[in-house]
PyMOL Python script that loads the backbone (N, CA, C, O; Angstrom):
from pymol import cmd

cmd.read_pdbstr("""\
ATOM      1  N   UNK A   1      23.012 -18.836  10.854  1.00  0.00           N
ATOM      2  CA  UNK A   1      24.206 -18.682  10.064  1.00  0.00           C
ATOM      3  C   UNK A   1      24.441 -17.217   9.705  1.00  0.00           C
ATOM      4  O   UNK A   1      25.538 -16.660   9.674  1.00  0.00           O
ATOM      5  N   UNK A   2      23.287 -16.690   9.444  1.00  0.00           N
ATOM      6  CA  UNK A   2      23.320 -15.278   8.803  1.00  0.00           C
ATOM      7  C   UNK A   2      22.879 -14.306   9.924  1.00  0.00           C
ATOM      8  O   UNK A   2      22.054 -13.419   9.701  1.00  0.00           O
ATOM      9  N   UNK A   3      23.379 -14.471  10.986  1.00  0.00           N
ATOM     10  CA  UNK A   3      22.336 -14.143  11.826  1.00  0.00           C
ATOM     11  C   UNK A   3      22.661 -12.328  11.890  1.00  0.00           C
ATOM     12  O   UNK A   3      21.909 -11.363  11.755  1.00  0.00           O
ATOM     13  N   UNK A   4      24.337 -12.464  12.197  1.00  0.00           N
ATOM     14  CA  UNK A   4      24.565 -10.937  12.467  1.00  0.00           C
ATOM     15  C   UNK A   4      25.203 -10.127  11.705  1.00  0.00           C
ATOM     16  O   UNK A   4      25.873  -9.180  12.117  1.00  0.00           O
ATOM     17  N   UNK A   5      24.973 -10.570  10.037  1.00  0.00           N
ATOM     18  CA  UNK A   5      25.607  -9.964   8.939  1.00  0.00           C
ATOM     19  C   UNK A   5      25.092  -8.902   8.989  1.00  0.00           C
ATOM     20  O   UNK A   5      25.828  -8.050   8.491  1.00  0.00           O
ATOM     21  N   UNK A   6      23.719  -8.326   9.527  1.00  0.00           N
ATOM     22  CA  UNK A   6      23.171  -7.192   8.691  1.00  0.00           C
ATOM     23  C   UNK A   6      23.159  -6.119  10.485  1.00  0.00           C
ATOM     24  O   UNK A   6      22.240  -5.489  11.008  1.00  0.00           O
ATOM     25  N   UNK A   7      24.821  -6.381  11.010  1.00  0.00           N
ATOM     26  CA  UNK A   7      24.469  -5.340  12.303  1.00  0.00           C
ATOM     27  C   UNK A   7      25.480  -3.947  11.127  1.00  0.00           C
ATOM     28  O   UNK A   7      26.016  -3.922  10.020  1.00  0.00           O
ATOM     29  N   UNK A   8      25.233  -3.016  12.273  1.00  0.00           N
ATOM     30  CA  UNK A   8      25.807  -1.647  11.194  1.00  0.00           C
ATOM     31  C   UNK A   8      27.422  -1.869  11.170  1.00  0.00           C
ATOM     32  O   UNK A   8      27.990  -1.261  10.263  1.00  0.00           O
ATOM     33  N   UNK A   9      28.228  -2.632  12.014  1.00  0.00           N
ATOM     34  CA  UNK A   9      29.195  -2.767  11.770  1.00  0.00           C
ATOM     35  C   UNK A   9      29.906  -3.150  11.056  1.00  0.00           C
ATOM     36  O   UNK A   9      30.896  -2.602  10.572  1.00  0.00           O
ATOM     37  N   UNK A  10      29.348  -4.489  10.843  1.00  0.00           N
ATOM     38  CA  UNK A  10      29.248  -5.276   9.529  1.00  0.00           C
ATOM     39  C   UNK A  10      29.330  -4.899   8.129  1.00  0.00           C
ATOM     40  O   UNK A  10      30.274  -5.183   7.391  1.00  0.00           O
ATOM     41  N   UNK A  11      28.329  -4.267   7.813  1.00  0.00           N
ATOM     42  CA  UNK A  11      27.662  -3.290   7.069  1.00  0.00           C
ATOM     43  C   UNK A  11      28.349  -1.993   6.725  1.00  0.00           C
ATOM     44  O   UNK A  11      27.939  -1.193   5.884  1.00  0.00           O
ATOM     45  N   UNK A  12      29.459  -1.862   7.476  1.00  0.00           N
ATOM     46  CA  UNK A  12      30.320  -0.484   7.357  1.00  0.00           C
ATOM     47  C   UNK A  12      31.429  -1.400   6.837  1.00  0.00           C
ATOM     48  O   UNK A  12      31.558  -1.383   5.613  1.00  0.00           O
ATOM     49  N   UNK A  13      32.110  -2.056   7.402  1.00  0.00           N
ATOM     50  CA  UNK A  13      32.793  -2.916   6.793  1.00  0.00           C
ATOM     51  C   UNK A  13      33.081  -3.617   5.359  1.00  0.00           C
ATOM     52  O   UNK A  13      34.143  -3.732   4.747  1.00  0.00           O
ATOM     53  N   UNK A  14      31.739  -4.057   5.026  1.00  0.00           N
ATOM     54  CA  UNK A  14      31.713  -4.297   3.417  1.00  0.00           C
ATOM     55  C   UNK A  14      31.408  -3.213   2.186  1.00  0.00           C
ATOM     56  O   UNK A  14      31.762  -3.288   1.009  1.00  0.00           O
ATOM     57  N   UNK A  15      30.533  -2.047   2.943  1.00  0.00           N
ATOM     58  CA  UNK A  15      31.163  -0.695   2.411  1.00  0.00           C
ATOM     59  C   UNK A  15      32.487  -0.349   2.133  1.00  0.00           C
ATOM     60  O   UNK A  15      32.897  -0.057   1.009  1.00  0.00           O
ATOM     61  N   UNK A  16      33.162  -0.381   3.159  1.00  0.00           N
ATOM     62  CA  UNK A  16      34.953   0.496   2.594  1.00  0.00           C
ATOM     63  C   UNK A  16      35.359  -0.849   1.625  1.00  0.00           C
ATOM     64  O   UNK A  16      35.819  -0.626   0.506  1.00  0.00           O
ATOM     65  N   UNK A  17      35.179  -2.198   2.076  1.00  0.00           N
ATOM     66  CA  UNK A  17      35.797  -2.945   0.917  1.00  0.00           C
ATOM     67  C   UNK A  17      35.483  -2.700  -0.454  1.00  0.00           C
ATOM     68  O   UNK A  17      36.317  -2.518  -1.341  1.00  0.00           O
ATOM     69  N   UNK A  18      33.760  -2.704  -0.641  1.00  0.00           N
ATOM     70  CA  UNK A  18      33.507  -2.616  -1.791  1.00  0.00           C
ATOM     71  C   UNK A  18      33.612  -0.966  -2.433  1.00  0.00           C
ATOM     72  O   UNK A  18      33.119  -0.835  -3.553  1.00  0.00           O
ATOM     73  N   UNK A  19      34.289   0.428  -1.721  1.00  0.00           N
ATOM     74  CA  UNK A  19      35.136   1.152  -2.016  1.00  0.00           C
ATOM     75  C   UNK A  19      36.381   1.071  -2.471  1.00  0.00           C
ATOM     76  O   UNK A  19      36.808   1.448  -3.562  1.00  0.00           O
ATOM     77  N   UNK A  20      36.995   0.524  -1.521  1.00  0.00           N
ATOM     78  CA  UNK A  20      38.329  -0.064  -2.381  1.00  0.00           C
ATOM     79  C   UNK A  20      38.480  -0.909  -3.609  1.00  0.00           C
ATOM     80  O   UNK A  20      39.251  -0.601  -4.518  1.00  0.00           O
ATOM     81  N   UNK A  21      37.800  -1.878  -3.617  1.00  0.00           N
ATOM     82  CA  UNK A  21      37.679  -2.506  -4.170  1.00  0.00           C
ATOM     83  C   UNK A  21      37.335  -2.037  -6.387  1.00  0.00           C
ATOM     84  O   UNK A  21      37.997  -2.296  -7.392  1.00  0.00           O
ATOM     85  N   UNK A  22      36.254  -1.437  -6.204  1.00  0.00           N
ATOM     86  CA  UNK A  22      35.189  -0.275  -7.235  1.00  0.00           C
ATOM     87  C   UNK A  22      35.748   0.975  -7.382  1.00  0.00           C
ATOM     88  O   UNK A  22      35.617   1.668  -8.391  1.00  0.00           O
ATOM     89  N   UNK A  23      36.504   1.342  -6.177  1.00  0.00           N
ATOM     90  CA  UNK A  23      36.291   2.964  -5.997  1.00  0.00           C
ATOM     91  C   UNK A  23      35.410   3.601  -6.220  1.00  0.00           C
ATOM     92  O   UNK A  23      34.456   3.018  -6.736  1.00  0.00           O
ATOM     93  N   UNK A  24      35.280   5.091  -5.951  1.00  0.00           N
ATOM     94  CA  UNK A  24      33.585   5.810  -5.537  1.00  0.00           C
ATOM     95  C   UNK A  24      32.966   6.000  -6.975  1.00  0.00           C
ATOM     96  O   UNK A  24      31.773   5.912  -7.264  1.00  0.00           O
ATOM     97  N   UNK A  25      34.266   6.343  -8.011  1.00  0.00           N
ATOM     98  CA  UNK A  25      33.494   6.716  -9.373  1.00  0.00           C
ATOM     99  C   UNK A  25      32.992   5.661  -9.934  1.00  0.00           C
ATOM    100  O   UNK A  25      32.088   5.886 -10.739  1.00  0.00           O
ATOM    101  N   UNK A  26      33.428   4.088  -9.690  1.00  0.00           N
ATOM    102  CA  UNK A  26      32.734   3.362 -10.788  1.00  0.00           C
ATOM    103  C   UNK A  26      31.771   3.010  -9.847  1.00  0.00           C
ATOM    104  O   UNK A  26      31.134   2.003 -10.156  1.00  0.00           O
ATOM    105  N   UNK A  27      31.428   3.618  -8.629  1.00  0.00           N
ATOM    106  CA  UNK A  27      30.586   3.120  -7.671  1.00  0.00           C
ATOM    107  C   UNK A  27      29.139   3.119  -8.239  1.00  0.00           C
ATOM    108  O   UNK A  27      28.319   2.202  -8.207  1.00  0.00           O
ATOM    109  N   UNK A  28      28.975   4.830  -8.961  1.00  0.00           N
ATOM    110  CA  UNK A  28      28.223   5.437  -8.933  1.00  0.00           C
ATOM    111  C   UNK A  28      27.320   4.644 -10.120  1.00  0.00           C
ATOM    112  O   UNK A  28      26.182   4.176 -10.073  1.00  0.00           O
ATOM    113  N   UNK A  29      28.678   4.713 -11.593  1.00  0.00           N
ATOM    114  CA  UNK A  29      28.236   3.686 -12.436  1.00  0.00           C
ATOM    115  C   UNK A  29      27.643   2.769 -11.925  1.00  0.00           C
ATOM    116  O   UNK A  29      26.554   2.694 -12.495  1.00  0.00           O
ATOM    117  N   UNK A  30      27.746   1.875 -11.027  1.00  0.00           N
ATOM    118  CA  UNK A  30      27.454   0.280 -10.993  1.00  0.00           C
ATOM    119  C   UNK A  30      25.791   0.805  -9.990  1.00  0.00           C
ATOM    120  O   UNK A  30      24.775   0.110  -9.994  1.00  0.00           O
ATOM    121  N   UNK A  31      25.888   1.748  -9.456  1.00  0.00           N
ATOM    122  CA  UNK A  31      24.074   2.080  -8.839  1.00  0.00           C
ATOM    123  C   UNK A  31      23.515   2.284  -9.860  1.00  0.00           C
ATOM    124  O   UNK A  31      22.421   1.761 -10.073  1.00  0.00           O
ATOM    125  N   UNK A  32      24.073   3.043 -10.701  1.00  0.00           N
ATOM    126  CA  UNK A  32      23.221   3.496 -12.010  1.00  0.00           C
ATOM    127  C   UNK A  32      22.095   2.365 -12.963  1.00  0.00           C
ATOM    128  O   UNK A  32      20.899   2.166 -13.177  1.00  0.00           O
ATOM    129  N   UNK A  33      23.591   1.799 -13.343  1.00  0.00           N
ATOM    130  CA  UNK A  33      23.463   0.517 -14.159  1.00  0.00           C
ATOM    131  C   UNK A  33      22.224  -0.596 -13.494  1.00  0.00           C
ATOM    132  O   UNK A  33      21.417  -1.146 -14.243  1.00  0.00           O
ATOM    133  N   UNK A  34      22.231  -0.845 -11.778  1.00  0.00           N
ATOM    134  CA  UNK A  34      21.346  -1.134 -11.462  1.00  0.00           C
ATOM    135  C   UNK A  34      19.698  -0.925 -11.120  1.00  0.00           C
ATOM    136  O   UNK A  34      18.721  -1.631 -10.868  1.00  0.00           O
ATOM    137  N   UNK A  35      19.993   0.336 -11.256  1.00  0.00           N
ATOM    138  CA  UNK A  35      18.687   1.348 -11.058  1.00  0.00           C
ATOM    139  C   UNK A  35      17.690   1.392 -12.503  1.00  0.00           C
ATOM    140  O   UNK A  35      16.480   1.524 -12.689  1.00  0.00           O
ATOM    141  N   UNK A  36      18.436   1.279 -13.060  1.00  0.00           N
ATOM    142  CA  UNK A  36      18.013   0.867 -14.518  1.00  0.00           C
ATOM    143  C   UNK A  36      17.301  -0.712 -14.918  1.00  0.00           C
ATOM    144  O   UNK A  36      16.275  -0.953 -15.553  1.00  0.00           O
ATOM    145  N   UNK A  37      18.487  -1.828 -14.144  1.00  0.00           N
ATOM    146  CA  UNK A  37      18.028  -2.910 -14.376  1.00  0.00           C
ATOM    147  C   UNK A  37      16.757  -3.165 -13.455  1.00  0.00           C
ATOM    148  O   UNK A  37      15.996  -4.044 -13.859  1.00  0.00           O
ATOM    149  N   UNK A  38      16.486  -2.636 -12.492  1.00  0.00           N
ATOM    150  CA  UNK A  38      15.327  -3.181 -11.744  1.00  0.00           C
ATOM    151  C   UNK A  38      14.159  -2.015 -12.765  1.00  0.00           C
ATOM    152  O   UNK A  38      13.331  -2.596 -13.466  1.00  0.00           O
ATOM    153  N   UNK A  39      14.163  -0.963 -12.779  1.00  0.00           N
ATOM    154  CA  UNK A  39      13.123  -0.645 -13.256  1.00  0.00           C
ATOM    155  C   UNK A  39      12.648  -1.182 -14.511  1.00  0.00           C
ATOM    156  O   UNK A  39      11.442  -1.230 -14.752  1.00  0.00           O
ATOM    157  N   UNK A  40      13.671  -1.655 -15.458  1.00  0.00           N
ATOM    158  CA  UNK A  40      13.431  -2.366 -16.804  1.00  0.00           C
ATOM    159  C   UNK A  40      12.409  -3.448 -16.250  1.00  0.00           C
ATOM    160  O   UNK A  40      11.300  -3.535 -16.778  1.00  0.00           O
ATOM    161  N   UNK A  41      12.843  -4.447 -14.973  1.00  0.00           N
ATOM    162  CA  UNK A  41      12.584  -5.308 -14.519  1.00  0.00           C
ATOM    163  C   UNK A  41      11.252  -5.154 -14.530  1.00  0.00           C
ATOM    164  O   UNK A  41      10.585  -5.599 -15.464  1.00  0.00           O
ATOM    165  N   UNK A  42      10.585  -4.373 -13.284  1.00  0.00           N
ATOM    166  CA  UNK A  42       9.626  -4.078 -12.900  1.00  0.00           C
ATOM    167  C   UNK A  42       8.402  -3.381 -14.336  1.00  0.00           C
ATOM    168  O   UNK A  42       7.190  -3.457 -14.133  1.00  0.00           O
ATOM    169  N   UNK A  43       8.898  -2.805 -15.573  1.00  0.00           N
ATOM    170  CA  UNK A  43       8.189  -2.914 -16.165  1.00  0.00           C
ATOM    171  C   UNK A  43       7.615  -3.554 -17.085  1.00  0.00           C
ATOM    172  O   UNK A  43       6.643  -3.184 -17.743  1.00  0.00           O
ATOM    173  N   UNK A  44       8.508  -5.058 -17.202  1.00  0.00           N
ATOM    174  CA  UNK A  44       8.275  -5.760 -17.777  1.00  0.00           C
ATOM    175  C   UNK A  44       7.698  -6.721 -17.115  1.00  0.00           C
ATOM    176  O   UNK A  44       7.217  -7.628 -17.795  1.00  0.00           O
ATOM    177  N   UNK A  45       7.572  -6.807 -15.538  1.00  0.00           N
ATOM    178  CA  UNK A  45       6.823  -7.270 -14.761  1.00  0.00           C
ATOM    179  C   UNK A  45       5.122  -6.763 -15.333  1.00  0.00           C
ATOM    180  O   UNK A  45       4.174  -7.438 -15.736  1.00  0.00           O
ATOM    181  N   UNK A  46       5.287  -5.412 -15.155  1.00  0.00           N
ATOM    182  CA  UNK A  46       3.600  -5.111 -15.429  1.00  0.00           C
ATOM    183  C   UNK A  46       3.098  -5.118 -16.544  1.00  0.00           C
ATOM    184  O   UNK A  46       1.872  -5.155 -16.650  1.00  0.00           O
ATOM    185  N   UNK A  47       4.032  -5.080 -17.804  1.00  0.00           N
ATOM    186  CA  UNK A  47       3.252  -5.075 -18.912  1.00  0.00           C
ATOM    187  C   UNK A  47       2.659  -6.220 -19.465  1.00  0.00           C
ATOM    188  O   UNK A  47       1.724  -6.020 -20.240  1.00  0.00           O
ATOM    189  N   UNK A  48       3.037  -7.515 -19.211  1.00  0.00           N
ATOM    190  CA  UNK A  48       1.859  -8.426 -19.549  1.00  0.00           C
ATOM    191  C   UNK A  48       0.517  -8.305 -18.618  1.00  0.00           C
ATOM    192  O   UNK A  48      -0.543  -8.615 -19.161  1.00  0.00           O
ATOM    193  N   UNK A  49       0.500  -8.021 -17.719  1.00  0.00           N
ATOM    194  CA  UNK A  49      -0.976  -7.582 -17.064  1.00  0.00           C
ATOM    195  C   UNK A  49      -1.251  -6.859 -17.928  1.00  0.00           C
ATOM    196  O   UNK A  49      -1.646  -7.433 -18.943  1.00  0.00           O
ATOM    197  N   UNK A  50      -1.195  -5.361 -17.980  1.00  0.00           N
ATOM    198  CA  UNK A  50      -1.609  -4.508 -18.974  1.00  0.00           C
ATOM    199  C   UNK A  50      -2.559  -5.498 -20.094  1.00  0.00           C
ATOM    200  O   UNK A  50      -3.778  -5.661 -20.155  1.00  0.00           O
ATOM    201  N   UNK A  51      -1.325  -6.119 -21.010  1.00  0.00           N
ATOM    202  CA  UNK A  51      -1.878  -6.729 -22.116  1.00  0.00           C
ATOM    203  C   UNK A  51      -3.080  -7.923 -21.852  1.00  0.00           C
ATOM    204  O   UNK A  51      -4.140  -7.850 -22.475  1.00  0.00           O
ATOM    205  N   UNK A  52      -2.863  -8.856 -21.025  1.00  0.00           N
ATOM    206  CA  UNK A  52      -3.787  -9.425 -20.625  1.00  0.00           C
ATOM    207  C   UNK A  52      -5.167  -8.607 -20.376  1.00  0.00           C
ATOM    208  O   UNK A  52      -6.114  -8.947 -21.084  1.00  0.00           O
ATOM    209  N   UNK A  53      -5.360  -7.626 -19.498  1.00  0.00           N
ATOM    210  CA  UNK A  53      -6.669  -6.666 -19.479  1.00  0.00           C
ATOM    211  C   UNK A  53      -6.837  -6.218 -20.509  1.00  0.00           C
ATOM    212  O   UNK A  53      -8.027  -6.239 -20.822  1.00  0.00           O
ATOM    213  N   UNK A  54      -6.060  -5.713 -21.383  1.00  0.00           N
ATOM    214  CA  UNK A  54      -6.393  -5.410 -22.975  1.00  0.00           C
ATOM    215  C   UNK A  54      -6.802  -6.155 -23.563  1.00  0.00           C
ATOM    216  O   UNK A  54      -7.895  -5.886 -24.063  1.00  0.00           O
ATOM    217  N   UNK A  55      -6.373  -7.121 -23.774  1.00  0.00           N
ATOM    218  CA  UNK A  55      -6.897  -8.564 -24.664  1.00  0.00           C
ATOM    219  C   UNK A  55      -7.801  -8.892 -23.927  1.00  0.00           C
ATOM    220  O   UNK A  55      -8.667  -9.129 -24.769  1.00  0.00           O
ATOM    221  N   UNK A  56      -8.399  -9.147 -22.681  1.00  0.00           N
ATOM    222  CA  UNK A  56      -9.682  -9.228 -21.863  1.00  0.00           C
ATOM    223  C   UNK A  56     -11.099  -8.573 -22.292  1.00  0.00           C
ATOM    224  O   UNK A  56     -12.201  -9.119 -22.346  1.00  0.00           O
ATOM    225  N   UNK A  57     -10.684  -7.048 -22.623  1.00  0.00           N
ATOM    226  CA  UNK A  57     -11.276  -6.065 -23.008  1.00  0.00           C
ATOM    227  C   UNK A  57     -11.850  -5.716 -24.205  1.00  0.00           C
ATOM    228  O   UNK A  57     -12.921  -5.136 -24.381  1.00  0.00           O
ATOM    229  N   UNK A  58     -10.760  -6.263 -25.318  1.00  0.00           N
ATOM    230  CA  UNK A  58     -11.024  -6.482 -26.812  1.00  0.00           C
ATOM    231  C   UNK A  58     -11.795  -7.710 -27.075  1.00  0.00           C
ATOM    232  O   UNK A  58     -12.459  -7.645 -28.109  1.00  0.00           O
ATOM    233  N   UNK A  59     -11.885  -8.832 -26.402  1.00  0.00           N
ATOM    234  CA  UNK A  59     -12.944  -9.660 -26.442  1.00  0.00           C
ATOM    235  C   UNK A  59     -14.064  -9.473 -25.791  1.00  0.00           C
ATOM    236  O   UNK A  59     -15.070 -10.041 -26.217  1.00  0.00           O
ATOM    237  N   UNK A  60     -14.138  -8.703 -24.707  1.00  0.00           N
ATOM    238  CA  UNK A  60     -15.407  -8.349 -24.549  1.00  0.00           C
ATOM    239  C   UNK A  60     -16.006  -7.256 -25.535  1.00  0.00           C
ATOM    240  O   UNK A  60     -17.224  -7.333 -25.694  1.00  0.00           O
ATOM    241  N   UNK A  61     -15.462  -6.440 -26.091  1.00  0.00           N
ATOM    242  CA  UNK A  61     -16.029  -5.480 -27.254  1.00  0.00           C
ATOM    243  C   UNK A  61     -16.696  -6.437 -28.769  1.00  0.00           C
ATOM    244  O   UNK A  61     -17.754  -6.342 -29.391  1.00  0.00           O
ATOM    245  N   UNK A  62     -15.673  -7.192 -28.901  1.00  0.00           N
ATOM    246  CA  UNK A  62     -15.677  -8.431 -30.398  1.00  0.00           C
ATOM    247  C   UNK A  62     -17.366  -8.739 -29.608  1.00  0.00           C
ATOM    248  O   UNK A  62     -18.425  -8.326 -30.080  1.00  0.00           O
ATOM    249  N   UNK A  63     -17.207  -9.619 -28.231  1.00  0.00           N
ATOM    250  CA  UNK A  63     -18.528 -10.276 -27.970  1.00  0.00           C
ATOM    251  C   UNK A  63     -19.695  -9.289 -28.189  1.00  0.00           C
ATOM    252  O   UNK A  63     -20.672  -9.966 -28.511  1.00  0.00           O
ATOM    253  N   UNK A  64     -20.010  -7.977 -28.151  1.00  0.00           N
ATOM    254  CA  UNK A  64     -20.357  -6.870 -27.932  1.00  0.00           C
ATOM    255  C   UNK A  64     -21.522  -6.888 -29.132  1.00  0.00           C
ATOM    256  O   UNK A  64     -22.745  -6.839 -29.264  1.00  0.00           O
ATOM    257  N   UNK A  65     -20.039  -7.014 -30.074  1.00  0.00           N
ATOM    258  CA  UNK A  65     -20.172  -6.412 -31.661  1.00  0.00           C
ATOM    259  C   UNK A  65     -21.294  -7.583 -32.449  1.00  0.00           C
ATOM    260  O   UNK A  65     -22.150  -7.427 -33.321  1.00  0.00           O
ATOM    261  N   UNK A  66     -20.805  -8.837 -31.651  1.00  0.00           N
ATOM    262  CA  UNK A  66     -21.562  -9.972 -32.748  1.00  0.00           C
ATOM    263  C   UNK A  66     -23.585 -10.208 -32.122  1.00  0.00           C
ATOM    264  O   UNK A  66     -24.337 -10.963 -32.738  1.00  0.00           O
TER     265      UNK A  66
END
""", "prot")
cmd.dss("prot")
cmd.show_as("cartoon", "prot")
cmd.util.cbc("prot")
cmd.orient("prot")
């Protein structure tokens, strides 16, 4: 179904639409805005690991202590 969406022609194609469409200045906005949302993403991906090895860590010190 999807087979030949991603040839470069294609692909040039939904470029100028989504130019017209946005135009280039709010283009820039809307990369922005996303560049932001994935990294928010991604660090809220890692920070419960973090905390988990922390809290891992603080019970092994507590066990340590007693």
């Amino acid at each position: 179904m999807f087979e030949g969406l991603f040839q470069p022609m294609h692909l040039i194609v939904i470029l100028i639409i989504v130019l017209v469409i946005f135009g280039p200045g709010k283009l820039g906005d809307i990369g922005s805005s996303l560049g932001k949302a994935i990294r928010g993403f991604k660090k809220s991906m890692e920070e419960p690991e973090k905390k988990v090895e922390n809290g891992a860590e603080a019970k092994k010190l507590e066990d340590k202590k007693e």
